[in-house]
VMD Tcl script that draws the C-alpha trace (Angstrom):
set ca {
  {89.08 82.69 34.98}
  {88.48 80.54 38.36}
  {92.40 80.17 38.80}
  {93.10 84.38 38.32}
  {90.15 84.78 40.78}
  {91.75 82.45 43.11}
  {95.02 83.46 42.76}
  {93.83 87.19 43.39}
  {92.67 86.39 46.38}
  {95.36 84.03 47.65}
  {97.82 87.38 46.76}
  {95.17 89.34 48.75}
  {95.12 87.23 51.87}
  {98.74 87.16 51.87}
  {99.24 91.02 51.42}
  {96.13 91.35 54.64}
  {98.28 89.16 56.39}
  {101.52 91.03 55.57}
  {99.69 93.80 56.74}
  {98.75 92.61 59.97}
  {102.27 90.90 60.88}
  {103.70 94.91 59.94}
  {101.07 96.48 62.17}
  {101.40 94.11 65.14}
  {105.88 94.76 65.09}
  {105.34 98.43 64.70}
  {102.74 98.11 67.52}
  {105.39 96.27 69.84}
  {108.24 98.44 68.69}
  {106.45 101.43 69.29}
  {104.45 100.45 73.08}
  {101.00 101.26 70.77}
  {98.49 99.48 72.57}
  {100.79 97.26 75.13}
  {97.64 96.84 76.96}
  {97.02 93.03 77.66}
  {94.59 93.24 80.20}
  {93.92 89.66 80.91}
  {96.40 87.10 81.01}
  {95.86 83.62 81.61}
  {96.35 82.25 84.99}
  {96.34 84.80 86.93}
  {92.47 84.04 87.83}
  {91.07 81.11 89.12}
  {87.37 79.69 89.68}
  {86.10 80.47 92.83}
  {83.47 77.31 94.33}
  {81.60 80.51 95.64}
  {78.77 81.03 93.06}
  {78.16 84.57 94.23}
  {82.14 85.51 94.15}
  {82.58 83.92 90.78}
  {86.55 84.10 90.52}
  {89.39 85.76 92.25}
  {93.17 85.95 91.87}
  {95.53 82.65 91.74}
  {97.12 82.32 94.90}
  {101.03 82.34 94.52}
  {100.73 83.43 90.58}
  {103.73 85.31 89.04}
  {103.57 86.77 85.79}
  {102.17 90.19 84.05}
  {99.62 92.06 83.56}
  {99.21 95.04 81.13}
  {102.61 94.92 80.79}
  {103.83 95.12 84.39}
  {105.31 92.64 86.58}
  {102.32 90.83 88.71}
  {102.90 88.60 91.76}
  {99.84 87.20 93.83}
  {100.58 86.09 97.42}
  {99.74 83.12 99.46}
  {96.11 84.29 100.63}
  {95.10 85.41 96.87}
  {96.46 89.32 97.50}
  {98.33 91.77 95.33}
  {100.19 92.71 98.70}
  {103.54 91.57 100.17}
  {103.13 88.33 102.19}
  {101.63 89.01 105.68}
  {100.59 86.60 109.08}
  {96.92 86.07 108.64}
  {97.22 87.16 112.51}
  {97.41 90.26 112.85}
  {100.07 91.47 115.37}
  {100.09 93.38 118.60}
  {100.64 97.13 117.71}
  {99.71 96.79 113.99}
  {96.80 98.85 112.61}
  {95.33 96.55 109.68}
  {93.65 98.88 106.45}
  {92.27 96.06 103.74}
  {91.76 97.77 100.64}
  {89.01 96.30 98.20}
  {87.58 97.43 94.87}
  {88.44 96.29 90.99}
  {91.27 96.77 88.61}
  {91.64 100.39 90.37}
  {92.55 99.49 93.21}
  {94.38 96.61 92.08}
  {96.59 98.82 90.51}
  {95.69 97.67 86.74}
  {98.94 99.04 84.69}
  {101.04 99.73 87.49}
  {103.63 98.05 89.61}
  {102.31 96.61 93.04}
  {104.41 99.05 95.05}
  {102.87 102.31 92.68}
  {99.16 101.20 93.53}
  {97.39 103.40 95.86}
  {97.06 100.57 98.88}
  {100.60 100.22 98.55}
  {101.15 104.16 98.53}
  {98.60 104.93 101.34}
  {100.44 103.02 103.46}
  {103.47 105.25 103.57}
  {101.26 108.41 104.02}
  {99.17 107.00 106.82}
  {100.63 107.82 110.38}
  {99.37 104.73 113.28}
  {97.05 105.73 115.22}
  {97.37 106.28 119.29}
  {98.86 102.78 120.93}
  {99.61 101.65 117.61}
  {103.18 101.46 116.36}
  {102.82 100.22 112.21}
  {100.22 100.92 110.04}
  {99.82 97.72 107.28}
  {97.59 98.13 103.80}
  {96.36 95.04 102.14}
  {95.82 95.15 98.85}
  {92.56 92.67 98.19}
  {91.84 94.45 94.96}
  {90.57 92.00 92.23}
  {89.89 93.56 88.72}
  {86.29 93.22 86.87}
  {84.94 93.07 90.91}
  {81.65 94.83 91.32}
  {79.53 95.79 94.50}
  {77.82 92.64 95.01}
  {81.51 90.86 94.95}
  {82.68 93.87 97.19}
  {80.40 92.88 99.81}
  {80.76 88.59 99.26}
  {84.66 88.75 99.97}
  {84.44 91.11 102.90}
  {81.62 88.60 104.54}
  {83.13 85.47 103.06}
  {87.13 86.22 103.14}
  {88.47 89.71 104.48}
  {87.39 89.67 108.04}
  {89.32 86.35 109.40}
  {92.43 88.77 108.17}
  {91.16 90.69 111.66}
  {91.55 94.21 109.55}
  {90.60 97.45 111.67}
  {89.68 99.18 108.45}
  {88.22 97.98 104.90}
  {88.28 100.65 102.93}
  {85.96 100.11 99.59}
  {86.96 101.63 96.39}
  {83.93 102.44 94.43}
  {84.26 102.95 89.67}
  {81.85 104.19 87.45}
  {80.82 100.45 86.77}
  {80.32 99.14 89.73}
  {76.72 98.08 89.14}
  {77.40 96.41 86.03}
  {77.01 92.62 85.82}
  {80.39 90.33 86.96}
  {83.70 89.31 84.97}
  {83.64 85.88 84.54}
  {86.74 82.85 84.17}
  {86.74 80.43 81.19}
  {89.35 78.33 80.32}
  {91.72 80.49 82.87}
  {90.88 83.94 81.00}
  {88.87 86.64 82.89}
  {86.31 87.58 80.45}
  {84.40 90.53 80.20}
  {80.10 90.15 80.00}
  {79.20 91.61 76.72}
  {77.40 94.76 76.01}
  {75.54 96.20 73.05}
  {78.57 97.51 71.65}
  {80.36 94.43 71.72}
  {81.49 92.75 68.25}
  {81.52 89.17 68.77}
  {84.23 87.03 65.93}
  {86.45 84.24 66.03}
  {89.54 83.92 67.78}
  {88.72 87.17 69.85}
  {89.65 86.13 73.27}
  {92.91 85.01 71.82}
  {93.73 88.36 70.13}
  {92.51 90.01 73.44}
  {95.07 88.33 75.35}
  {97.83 88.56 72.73}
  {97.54 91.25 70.15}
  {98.84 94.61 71.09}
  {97.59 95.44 67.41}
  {93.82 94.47 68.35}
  {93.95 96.35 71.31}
  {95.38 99.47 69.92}
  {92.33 99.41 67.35}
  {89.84 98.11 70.15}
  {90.72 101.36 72.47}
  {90.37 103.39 69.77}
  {87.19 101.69 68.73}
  {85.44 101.78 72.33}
  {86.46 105.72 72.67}
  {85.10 106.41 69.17}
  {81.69 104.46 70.32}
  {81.54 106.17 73.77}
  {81.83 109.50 72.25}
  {79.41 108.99 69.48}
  {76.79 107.45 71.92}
  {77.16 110.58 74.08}
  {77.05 112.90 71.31}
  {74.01 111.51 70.13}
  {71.63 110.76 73.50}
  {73.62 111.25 76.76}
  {70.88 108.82 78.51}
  {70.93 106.47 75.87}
  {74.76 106.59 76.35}
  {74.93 105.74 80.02}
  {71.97 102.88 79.91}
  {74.33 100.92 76.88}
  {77.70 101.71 78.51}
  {76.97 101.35 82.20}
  {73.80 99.74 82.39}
  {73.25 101.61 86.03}
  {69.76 102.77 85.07}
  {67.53 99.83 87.18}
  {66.13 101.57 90.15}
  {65.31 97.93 91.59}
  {69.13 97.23 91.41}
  {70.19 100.25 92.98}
  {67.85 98.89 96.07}
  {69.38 95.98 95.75}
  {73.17 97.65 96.31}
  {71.92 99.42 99.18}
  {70.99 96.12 100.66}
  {73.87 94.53 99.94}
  {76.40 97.15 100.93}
  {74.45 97.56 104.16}
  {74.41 94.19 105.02}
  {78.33 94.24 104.64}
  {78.75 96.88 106.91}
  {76.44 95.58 109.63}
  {78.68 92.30 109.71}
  {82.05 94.48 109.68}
  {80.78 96.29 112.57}
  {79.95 93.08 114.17}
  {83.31 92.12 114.40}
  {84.31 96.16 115.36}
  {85.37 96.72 111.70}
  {83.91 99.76 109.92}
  {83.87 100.44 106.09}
  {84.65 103.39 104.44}
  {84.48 104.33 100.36}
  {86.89 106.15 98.46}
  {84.96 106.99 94.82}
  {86.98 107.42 92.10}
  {85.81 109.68 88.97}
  {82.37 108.84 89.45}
  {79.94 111.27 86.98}
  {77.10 113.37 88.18}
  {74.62 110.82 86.58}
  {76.43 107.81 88.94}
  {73.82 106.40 91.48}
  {76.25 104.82 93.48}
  {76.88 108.58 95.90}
  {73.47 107.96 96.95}
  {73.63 104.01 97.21}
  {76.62 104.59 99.73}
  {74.99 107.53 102.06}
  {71.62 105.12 101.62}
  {73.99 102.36 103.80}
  {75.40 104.73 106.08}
  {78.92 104.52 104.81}
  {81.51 106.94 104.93}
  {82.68 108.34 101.82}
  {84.79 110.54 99.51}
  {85.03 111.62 96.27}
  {87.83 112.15 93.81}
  {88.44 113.14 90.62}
  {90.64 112.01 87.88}
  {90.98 114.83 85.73}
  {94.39 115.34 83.41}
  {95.63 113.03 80.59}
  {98.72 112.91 83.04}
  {97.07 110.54 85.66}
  {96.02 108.00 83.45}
  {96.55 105.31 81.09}
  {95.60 105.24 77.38}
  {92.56 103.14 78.62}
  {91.32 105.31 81.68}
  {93.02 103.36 84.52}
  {95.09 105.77 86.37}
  {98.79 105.66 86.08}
  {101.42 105.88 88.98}
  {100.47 109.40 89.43}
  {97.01 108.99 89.33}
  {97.58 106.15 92.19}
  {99.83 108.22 94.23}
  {96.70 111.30 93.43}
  {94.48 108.39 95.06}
  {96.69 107.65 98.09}
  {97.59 111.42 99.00}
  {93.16 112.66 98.92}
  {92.66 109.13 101.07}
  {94.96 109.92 103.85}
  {93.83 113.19 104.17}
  {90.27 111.45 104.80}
  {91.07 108.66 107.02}
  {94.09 109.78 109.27}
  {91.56 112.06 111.37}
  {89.75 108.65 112.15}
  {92.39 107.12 112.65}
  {93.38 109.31 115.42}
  {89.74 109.09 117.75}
  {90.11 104.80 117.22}
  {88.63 103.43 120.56}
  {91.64 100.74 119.88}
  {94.77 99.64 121.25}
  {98.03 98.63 120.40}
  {97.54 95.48 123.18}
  {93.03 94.61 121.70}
  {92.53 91.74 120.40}
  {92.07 91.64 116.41}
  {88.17 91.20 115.69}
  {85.82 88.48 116.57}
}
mol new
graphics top color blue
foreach p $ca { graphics top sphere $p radius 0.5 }
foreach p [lrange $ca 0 end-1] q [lrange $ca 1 end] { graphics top cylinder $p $q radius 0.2 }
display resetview
């Protein structure tokens, strides 16, 4: 009776595993779930406690299926003089895996796109767009790479793109992955960060998974919802962004650099409108409505980049055109 018992479940394994083998070809044949956000090596350990991690500098590889190529300085941007030039207007873009351009090729991203749309302003002959987008980057990083990093680049601009989860607690590297802090939803099992990184089965059945929780949580207590999803509801922490963002800005501005914010899709419950007009920042909002501007997962597509790049123009060209700089100043101190 032992033997059939194992044998049954020897067949069993074997059919599960038959099973799985099936799902994960169909998956690949098919592009279901060719998400793999996270591949190793393309972030590194930063010796900054409070910046955690950023991008390996000179990586080459993918990302979510799309060719990814890191330059010398750590950017998702063509290489570039750290110096900037006589009669070139400097825009350093920061933010997460939006503004990285998560999904999308580096040229479709909306730094990359922006700078065709933006015209230079008076005495300057070339406008140039850094990307400095790092995915899994929150506020508090936002503000440590512009004080620690971005301004010996001598930018005129930073402009700060602003998600939904930009309050949440930081990515983190471990043994070259980028891992993502856990939240109540979370199932925790062996040989998950492996599957994460690999399996375009697991990920088909984890998007469908998170979207089936998100819904249901929202269904059943809209504040319950946001506080397990986003995790935004600590007044204390929203004082705390203020402080942090300000802060930023007051040491841009000390070396003539000011920072605007470009929010993207943030929801009428988001604290982080008020958290910007609290620091004095500049700001605009967009939308991302339309299944035809994103991803499976939410990040926007080329469209939604180029959607991006067009309503960001529109908002910084006019300030562009009263800059008290010229094509022969000095970049900043």
């Amino acid at each position: 009776m032992a033997r059939r018992v194992r044998f049954g479940l020897c067949l069993l394994a074997a059919w599960g595993l038959v099973v799985l083998v099936l799902g994960e070809l169909t998956c690949r044949a098919f592009g279901i779930g060719g998400v793999i956000l996270y591949r190793r090596g393309l972030y590194e350990a930063s010796p900054d406690p409070e910046l955690g991690y950023g991008l390996t500098p000179g990586h080459r590889g993918t990302s979510y299926g799309t060719p990814v190529q890191i330059n010398e300085f750590g950017f998702r941007s063509p290489p570039f003089a750290k110096e900037r030039s006589p009669g070139t207007y400097r825009v350093i873009c920061v933010g997460d895996s939006f503004t990285f351009g998560m999904g999308v090729r580096q040229e479709e991203s909306w730094p990359a796109q922006l700078e065709a749309r933006l015209s230079p302003p008076p005495g300057y002959h070339r406008i140039e767009v850094v990307n400095a987008g790092v995915p899994g980057y929150n506020l508090r990083q936002y503000g440590r790479q512009i004080e620690l990093a971005l301004l010996e680049y001598e930018p005129n601009l930073i402009l700060m793109g602003l998600v939904e989860n930009d309050l949440e607690p930081s990515f983190y590297v471990e043994d070259g992955y980028l891992c993502v802090p856990r939240k109540k939803t979370t199932i925790s099992f062996p040989g998950k960060r492996w599957l994460q990184t690999h399996s375009h089965l697991y990920q088909a059945v984890n998007m469908r998974y998170q979207g089936w929780m998100a819904a249901w949580l929202q269904h059943r207590n809209p504040d319950e919802a946001r506080s397990i999803l986003f995790g935004d509801r600590d007044p204390a922490a929203w004082e705390e962004a203020v402080d942090r963002l300000s802060r930023s800005r007051r040491e841009a501005l000390r070396h003539g650099v000011d920072i605007y914010a470009a929010m993207f899709g943030l929801t009428a419950q988001s604290p982080l409108p008020q958290i910007v007009e609290r620091a004095q920042v500049s700001a605009m909002h967009m939308d991302l409505d339309g299944p035809d501007l994103r991803l499976q997962d939410g990040h926007p597509n080329a469209r939604g980049h180029a959607h991006f790049a067009e309503q960001i123009a529109l908002f910084v060209q006019p300030a562009l055109a009263t800059t008290p700089h010229g094509a022969d100043a000095p970049g900043p101190e």
